[in-house]
C-alpha positions as CSV (number, residue, x, y, z in Angstrom):
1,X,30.4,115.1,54.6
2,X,32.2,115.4,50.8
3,X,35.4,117.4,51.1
4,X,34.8,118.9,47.3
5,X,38.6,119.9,47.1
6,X,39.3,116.0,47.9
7,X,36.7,114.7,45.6
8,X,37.7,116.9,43.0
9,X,41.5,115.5,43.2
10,X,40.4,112.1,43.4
11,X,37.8,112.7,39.9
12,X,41.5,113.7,38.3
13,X,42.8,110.4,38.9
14,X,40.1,108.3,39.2
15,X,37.2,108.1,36.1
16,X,33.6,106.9,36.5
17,X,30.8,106.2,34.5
18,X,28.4,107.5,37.0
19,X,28.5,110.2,40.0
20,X,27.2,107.7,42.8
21,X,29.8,105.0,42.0
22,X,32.6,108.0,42.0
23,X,31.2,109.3,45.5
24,X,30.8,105.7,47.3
25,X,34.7,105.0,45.7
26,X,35.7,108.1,47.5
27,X,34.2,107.4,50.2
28,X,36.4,103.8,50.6
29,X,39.4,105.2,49.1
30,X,39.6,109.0,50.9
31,X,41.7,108.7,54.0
32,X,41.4,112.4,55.0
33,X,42.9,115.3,54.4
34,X,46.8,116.2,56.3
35,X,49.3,118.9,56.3
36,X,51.3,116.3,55.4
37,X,52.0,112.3,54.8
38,X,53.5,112.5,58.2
39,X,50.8,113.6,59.8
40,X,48.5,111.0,58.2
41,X,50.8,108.0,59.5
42,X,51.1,109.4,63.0
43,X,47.2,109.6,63.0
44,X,46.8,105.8,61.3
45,X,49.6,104.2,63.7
46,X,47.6,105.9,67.0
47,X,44.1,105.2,65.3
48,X,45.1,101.3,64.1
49,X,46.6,101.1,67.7
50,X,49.5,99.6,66.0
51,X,52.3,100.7,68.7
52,X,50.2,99.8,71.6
53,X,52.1,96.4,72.4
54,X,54.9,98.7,72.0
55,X,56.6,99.5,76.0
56,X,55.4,103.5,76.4
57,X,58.7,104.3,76.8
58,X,60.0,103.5,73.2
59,X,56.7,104.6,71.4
60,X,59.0,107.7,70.6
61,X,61.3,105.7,68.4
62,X,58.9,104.9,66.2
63,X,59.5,106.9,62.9
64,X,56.5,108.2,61.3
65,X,58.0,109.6,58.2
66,X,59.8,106.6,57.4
67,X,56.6,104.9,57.6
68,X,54.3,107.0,55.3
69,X,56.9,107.2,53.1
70,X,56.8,103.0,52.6
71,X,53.2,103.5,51.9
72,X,53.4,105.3,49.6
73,X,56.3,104.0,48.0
74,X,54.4,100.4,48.5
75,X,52.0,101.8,46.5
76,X,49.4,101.3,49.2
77,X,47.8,104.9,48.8
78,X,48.5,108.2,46.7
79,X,48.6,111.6,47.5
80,X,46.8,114.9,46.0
81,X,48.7,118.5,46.5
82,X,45.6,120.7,47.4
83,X,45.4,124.6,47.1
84,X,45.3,125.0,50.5
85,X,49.1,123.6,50.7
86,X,47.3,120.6,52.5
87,X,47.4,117.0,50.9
88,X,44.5,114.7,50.6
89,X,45.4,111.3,51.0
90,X,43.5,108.0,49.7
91,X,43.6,104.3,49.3
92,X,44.3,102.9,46.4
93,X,41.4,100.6,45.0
């Protein structure tokens, strides 16, 4: 499933020569689409099981914002403000 609001985001940053190269580079760049960059690391820390040597009890410690923000200041992945007020979040290549 192409979100077209996504793809349409990432064809203003990314250019390609032809379509199917564009949509297989979205598909290994697009990491979804979040209310916000906070959201996104709180779903890739749980989904990476990155905290789960972590004791339960200081999980909550961890601090998700800090975290997206050094990914993105890393350079690791951009961001795309969508009309929706939602961000779609990729990859870089």
């Amino acid at each position: 499933h192409l979100d077209i609001a996504a793809f349409a985001a990432f064809l203003n940053y990314e250019s390609f020569d032809d379509d199917a190269d564009a949509v297989e580079a979205f598909e290994d760049c697009y990491a979804g689409t979040w209310e916000s960059l906070t959201e996104w690391a709180e779903n890739f820390v749980e989904d990476a099981g990155m905290l789960s040597e972590m004791p339960e009890n200081l999980r909550c410690y961890f601090d998700y914002a800090a975290f997206a923000r050094d990914c993105d200041l890393n350079g690791d992945l951009w961001t795309a403000d969508l009309e929706s007020g939602d961000i779609a979040v990729f990859w870089r290549r």
